[in-house]
Biotite code that builds the C-alpha atoms (Angstrom):
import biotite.structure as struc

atoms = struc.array([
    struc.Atom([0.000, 0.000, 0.000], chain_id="A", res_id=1, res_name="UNK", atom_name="CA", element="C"),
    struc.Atom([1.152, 3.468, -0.823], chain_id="A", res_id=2, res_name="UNK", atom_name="CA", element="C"),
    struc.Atom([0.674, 6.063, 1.806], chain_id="A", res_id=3, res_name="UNK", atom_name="CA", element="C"),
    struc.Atom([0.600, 9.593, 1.653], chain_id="A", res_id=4, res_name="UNK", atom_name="CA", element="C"),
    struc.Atom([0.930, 11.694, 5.254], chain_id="A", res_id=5, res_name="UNK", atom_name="CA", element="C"),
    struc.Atom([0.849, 15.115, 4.590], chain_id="A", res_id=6, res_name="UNK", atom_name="CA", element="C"),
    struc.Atom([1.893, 17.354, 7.431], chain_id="A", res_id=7, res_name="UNK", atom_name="CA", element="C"),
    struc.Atom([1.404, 20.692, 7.927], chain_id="A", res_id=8, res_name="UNK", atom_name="CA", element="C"),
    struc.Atom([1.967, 21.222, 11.839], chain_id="A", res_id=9, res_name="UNK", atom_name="CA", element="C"),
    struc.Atom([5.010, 22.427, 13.868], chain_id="A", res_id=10, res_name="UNK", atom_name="CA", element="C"),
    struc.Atom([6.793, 19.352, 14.529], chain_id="A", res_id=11, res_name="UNK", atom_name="CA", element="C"),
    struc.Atom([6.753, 20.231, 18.411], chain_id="A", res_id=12, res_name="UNK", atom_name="CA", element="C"),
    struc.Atom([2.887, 19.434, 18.606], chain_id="A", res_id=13, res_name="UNK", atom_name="CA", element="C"),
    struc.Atom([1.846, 15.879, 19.576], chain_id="A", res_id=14, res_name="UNK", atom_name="CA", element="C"),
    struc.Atom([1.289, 14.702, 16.220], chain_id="A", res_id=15, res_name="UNK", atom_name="CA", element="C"),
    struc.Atom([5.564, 14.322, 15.893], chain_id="A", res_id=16, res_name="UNK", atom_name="CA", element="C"),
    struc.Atom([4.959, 11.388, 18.615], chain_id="A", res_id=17, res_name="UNK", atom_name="CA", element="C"),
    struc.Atom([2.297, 9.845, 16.461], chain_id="A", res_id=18, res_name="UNK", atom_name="CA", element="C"),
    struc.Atom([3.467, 10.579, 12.749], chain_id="A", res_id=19, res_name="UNK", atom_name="CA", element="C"),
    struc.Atom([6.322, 9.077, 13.743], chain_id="A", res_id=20, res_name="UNK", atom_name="CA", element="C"),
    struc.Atom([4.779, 5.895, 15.358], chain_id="A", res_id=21, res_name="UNK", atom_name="CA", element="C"),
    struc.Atom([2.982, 5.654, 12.341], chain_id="A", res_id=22, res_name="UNK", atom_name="CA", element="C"),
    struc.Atom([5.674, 6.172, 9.749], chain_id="A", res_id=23, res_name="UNK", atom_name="CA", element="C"),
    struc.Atom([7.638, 3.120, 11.486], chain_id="A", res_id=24, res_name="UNK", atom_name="CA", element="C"),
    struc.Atom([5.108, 0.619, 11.758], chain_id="A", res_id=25, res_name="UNK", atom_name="CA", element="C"),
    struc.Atom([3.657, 1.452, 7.876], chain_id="A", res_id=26, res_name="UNK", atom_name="CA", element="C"),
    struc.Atom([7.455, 1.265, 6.687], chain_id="A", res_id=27, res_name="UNK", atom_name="CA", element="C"),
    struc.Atom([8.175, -2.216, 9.055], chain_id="A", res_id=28, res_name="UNK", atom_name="CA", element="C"),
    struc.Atom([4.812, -3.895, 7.266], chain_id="A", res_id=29, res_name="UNK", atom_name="CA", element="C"),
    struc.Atom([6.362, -3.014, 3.717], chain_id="A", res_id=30, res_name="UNK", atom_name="CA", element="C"),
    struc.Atom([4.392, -0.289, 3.068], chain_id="A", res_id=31, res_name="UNK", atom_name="CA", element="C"),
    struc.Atom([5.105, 3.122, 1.138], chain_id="A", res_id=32, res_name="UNK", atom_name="CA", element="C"),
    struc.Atom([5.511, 5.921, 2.848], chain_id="A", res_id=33, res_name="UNK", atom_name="CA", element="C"),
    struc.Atom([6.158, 9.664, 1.334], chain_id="A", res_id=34, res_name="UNK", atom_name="CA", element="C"),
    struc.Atom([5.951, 12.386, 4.344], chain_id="A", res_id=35, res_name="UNK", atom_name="CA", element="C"),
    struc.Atom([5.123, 15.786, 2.520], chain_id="A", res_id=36, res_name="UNK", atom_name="CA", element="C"),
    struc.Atom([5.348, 18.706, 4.642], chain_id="A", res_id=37, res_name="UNK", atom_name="CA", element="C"),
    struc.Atom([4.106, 22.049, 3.932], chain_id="A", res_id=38, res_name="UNK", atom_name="CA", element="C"),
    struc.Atom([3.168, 25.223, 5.774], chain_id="A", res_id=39, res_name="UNK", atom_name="CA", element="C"),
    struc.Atom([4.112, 24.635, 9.371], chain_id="A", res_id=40, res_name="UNK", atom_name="CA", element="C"),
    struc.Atom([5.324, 21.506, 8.877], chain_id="A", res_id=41, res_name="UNK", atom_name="CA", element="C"),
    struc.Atom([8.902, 22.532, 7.017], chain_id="A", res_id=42, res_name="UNK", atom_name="CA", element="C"),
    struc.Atom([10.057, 22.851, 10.316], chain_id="A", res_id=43, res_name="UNK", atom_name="CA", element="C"),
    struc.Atom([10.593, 19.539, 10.684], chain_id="A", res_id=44, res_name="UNK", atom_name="CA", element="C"),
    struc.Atom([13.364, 20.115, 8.250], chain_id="A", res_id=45, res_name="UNK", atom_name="CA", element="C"),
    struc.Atom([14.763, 21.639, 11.770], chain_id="A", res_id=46, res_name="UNK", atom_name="CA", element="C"),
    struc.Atom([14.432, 19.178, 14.159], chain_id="A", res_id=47, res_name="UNK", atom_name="CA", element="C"),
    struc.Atom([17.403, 16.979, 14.381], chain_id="A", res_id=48, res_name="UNK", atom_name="CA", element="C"),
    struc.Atom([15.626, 13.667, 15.170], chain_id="A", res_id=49, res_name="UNK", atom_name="CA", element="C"),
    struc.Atom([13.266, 13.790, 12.120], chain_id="A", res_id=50, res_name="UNK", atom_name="CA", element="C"),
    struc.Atom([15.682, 12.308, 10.234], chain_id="A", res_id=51, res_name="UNK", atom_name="CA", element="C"),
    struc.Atom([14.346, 9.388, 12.356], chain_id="A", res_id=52, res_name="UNK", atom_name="CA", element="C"),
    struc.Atom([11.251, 9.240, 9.311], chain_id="A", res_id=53, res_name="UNK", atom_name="CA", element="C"),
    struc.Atom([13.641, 9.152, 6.164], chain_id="A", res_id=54, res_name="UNK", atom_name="CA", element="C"),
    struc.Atom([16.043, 6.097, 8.225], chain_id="A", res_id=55, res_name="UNK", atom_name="CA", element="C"),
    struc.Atom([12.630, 4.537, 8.532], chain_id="A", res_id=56, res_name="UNK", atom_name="CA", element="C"),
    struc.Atom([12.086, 3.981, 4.855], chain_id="A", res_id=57, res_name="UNK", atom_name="CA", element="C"),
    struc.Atom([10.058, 6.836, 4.652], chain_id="A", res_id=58, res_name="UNK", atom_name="CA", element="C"),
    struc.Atom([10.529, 9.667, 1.667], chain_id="A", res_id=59, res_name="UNK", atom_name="CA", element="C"),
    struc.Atom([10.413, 12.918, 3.018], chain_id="A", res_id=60, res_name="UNK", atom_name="CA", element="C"),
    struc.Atom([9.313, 15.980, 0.504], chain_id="A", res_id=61, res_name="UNK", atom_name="CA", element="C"),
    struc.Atom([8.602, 19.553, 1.694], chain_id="A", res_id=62, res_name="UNK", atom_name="CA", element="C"),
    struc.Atom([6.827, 22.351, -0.053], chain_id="A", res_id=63, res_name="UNK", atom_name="CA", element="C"),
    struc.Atom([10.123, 25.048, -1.018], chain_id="A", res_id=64, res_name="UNK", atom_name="CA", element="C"),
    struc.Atom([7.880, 27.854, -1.247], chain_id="A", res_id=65, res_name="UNK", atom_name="CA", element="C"),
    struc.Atom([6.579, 26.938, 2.527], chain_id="A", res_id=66, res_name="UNK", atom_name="CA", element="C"),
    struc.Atom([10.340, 26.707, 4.025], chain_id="A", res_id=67, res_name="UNK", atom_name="CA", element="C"),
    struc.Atom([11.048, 29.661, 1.445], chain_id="A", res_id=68, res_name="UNK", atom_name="CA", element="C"),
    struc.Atom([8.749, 32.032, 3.795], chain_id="A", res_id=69, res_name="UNK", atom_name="CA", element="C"),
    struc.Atom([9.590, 30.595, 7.036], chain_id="A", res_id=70, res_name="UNK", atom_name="CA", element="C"),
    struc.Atom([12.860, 31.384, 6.977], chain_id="A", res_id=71, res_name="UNK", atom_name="CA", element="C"),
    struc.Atom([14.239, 27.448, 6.855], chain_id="A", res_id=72, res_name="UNK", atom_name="CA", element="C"),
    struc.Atom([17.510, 27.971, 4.268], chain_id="A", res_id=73, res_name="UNK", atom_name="CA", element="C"),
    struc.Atom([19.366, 24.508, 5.450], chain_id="A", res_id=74, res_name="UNK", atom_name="CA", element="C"),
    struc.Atom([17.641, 21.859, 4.220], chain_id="A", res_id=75, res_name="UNK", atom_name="CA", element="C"),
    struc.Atom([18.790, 18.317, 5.095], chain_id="A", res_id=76, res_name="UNK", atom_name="CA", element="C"),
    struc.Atom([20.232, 16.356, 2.749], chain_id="A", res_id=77, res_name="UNK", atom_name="CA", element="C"),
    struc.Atom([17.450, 13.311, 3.506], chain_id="A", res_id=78, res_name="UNK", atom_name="CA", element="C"),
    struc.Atom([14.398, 15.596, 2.276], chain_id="A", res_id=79, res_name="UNK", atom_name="CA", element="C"),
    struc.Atom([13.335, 16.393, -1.613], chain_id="A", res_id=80, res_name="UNK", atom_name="CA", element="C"),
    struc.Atom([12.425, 19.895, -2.223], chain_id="A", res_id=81, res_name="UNK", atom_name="CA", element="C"),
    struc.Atom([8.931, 19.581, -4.064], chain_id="A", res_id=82, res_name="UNK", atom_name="CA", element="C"),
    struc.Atom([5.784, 22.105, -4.243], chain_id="A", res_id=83, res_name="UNK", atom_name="CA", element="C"),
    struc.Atom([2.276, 21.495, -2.712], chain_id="A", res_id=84, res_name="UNK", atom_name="CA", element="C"),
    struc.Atom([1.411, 21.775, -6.536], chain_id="A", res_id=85, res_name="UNK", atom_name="CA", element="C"),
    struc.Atom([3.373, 18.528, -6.756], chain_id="A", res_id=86, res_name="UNK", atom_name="CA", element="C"),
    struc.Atom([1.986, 16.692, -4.139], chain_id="A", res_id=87, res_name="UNK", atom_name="CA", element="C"),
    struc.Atom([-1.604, 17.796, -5.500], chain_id="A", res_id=88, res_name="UNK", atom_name="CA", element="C"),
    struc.Atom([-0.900, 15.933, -9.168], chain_id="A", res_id=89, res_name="UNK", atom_name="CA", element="C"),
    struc.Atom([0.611, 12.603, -6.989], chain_id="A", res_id=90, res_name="UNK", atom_name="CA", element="C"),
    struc.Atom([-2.044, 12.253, -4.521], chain_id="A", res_id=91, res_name="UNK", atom_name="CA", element="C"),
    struc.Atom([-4.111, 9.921, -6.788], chain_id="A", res_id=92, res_name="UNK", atom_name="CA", element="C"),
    struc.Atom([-1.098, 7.643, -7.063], chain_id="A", res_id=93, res_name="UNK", atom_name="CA", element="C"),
    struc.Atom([-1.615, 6.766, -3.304], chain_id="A", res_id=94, res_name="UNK", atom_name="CA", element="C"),
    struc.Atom([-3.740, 4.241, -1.363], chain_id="A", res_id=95, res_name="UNK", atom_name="CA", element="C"),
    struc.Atom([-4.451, 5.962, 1.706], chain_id="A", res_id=96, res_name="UNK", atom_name="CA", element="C"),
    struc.Atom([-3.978, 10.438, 2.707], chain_id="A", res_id=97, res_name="UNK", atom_name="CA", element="C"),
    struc.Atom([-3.480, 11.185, 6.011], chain_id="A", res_id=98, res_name="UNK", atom_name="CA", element="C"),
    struc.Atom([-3.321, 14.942, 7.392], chain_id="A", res_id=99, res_name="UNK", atom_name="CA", element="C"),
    struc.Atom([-1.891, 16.583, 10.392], chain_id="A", res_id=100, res_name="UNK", atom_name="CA", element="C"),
    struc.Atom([-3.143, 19.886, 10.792], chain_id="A", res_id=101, res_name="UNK", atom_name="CA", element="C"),
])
């Protein structure tokens, strides 16, 4: 199964405990896991254990223009610049869409 988890809240909030419960236990079952994070989310792109999601299995994607006007300039090297354009035209290519808002 291909799953899509769009987030789009600081990574801070509770959701980091569960997205990343979730990310692990999709990518241990063989699943397919792309992260895409836009508006608050690109600060994940900040906090040194989400690199945690990509050594997973999981692809992680953020939305440039989204880390463009929060201020986020160093971008780790285990997350795909992308735009929330992007993500719109793949969505159909995924089983299941999950949001954290």
């Amino acid at each position: 199964m291909k799953v899509l988890i769009l987030v789009t809240s600081v990574p801070y909030a509770k959701d980091y405990t569960t997205i990343r419960n979730l990310t692990k236990a999709l990518t241990e079952k063989g699943h397919e896991v792309v992260l895409f994070l836009s508006g608050n989310g690109v600060y994940y792109l900040l906090r040194p254990d989400a690199e945690e999601l990509h050594l997973f299995g999981a692809k992680v994607m953020f939305c440039a223009h989204s880390a463009n006007q929060r201020g986020v300039k160093e971008i780790p090297n285990w997350a795909e610049s992308s735009s929330t354009y992007s993500m719109s035209q793949m969505m159909k290519d995924f089983d299941k869409v999950l949001a954290f808002n």
